[in-house]
C-alpha positions in Angstrom: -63.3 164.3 92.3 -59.2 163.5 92.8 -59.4 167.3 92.8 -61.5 167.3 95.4 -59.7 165.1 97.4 -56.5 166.9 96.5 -58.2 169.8 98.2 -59.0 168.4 101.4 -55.4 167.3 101.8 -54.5 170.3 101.3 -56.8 172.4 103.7 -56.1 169.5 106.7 -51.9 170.3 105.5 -53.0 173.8 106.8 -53.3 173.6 109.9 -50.6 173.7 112.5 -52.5 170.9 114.5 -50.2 168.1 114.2 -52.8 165.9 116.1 -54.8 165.8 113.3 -52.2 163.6 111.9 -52.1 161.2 114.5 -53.3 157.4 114.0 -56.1 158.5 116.1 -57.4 161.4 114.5 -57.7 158.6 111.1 -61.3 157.9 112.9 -62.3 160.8 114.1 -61.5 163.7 112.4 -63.8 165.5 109.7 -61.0 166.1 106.9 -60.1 162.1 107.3 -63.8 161.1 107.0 -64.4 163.6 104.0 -61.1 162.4 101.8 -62.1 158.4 102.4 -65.8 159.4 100.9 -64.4 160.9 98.0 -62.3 158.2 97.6 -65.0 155.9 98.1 -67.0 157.9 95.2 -64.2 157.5 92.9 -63.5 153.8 92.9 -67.3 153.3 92.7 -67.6 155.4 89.5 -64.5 153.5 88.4 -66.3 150.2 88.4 -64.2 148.8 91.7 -65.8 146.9 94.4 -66.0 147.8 97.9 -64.2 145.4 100.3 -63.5 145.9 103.6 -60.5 148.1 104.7 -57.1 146.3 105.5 -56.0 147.2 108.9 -53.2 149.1 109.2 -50.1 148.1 111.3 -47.5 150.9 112.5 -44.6 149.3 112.8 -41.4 150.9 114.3 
């Protein structure tokens, strides 16, 4: 599964769309949604309980 998640990394890495990396594209874009469900999988298979995202500060 970390494979896996490896993977999509590496696909989004890619391509030359640099908007895909934006702060933005975090809740939008397919390859964001696809690595946080595989992530999601793995801590469940772990044993580890879900809780609630933090919320993430840029800070400059």
């Amino acid at each position: 599964m970390l494979r896996m998640i490896d993977e999509v990394f590496s696909e989004m890495s890619q391509v030359t769309d640099v908007d895909r990396w934006s702060r933005e594209a975090l809740a939008t874009d397919a390859g964001w949604g696809r690595a946080r469900q595989l992530a999601r999988e793995v801590l469940t298979a772990e044993g580890e309980e879900m809780f609630p995202l933090p919320g993430i500060r840029l800070v400059r």
